[in-house]
C-alpha positions as a Markdown table, in Angstrom:
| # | Residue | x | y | z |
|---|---|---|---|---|
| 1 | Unk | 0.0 | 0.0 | 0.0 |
| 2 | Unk | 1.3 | 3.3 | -0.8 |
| 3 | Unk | 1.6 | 6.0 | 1.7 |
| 4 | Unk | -0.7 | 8.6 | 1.9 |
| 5 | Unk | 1.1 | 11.9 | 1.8 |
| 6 | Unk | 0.3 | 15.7 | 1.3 |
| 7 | Unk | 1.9 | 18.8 | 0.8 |
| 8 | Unk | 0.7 | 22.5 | 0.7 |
| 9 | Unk | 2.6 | 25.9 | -0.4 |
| 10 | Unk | 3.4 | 27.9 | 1.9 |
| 11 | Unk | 3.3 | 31.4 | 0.7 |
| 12 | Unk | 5.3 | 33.5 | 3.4 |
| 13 | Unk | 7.9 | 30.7 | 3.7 |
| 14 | Unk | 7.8 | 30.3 | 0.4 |
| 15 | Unk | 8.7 | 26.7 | 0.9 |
| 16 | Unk | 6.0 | 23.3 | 1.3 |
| 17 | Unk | 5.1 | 22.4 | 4.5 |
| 18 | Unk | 4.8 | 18.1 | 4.3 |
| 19 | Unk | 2.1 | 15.9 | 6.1 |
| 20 | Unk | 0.9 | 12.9 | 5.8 |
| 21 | Unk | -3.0 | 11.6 | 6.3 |
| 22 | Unk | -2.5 | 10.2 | 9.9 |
| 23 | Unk | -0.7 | 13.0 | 11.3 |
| 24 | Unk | -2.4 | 15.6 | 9.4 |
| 25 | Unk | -1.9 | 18.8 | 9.6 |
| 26 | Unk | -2.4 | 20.4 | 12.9 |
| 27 | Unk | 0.2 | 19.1 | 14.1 |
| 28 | Unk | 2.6 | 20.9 | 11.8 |
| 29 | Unk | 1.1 | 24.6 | 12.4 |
| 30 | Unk | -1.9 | 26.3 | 13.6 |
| 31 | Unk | -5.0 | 26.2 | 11.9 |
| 32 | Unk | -5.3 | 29.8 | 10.8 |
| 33 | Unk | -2.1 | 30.6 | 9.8 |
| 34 | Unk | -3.0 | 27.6 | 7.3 |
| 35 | Unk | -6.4 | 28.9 | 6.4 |
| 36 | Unk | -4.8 | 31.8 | 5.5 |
| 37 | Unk | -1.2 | 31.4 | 4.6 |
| 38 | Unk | -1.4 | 28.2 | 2.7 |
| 39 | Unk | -2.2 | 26.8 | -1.0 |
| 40 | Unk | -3.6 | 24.1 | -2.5 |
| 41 | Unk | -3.2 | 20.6 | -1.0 |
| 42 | Unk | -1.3 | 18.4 | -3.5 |
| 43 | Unk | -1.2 | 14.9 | -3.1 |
| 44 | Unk | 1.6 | 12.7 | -3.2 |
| 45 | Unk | 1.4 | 10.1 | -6.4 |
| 46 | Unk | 3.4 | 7.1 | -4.7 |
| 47 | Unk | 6.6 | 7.1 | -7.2 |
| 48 | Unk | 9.5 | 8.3 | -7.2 |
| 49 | Unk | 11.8 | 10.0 | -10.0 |
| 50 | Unk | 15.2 | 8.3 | -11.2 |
| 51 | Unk | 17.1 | 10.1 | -8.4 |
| 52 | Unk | 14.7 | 9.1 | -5.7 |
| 53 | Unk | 12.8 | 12.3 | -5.0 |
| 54 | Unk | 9.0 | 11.8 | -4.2 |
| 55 | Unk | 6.6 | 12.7 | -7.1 |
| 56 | Unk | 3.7 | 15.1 | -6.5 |
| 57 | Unk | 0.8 | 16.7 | -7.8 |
| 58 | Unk | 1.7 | 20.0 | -9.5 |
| 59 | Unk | 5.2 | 18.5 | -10.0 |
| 60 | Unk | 7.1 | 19.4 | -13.5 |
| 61 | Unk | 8.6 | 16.2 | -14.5 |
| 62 | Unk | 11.4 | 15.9 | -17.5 |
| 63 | Unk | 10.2 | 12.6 | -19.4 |
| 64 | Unk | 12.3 | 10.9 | -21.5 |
| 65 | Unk | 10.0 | 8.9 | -24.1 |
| 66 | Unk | 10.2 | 5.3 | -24.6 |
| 67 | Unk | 8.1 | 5.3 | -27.6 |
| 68 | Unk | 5.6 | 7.8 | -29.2 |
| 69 | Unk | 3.3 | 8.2 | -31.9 |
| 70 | Unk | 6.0 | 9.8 | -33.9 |
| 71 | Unk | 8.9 | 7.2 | -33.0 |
| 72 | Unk | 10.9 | 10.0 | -31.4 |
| 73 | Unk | 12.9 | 7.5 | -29.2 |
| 74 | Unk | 14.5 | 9.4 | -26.4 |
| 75 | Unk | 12.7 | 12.7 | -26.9 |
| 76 | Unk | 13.2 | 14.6 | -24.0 |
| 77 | Unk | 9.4 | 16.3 | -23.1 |
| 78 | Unk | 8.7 | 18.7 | -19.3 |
| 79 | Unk | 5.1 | 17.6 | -18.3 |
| 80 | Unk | 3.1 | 18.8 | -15.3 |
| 81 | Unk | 1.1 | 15.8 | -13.0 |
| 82 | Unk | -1.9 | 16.4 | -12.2 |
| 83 | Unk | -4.6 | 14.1 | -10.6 |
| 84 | Unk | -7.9 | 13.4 | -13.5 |
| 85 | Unk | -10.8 | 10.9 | -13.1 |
| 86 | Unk | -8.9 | 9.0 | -10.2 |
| 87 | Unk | -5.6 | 8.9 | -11.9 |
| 88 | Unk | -2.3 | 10.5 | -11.4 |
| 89 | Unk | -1.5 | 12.3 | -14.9 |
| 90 | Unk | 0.8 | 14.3 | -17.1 |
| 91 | Unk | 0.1 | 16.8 | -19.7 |
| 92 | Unk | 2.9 | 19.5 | -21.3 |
| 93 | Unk | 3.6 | 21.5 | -18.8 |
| 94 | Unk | 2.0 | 24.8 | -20.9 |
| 95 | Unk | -1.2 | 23.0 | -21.3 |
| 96 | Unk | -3.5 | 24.4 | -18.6 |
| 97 | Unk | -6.5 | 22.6 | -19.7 |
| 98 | Unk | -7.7 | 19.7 | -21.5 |
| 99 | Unk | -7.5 | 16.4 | -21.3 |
| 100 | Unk | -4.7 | 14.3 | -19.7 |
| 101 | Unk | -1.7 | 13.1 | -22.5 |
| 102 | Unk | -0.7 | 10.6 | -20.7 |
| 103 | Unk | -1.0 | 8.3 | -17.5 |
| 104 | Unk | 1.7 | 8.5 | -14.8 |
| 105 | Unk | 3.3 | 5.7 | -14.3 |
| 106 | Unk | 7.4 | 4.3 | -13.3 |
| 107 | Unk | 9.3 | 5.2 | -16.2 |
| 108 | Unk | 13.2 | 5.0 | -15.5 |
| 109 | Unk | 13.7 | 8.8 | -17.8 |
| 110 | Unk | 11.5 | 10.4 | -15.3 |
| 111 | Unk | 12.7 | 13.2 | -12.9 |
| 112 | Unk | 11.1 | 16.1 | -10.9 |
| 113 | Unk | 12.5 | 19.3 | -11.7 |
| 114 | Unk | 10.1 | 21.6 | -10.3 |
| 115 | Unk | 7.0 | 22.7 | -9.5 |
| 116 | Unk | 3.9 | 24.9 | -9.8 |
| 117 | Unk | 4.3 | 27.2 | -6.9 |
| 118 | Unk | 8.2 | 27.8 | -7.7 |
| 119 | Unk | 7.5 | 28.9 | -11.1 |
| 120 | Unk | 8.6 | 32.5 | -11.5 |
| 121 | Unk | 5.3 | 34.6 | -12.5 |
């Protein structure tokens, strides 16, 4: 069974502030300063990237394609996950709506190297 994690943006710290479902989040800080201070809730997706980090929603991955309609073996793509219809997914990472491109799954090319809050705006 895969652990059943969360994380949420912390917009003073500028940083995430980690919890998991048992602990949940009280525990980490008061209430209101995360009523007020905090983000969206984005779930952790049970896999981890080629170096080991865990993979979250709202995480930019760089995918390395095995195969593809257009036999580009080895293309190198950066795709956003994002959770659709009780799936983990990715789409381009410029693609803000629409459907998912493809299911997340363990793919040995894969590796977090960023996110949606640490985008510069």
């Amino acid at each position: 069974m895969r652990a059943i994690k969360f994380r949420a943006w912390d917009m003073l710290e500028r940083s995430f502030i980690y919890f998991d479902a048992i602990s949940g989040i009280l525990s980490e800080c008061d209430e209101t300063y995360m009523r007020l201070n905090v983000g969206k809730f984005e779930q952790y997706t049970g896999l981890k990237d080629k170096n080991g980090k865990e993979i979250y929603e709202g995480d930019f991955l760089k995918v390395v394609s095995l195969s593809n309609d257009h036999n580009q073996i080895g293309a190198i793509n950066v795709m956003n996950v994002f959770y659709f219809m009780g799936a983990f997914c990715l789409r381009f990472h410029n693609e803000e709506t629409g459907q998912p491109i493809y299911p997340l799954n363990v793919n040995h090319g894969i590796e977090v190297i960023g996110n949606i809050n640490e985008v510069p705006k």
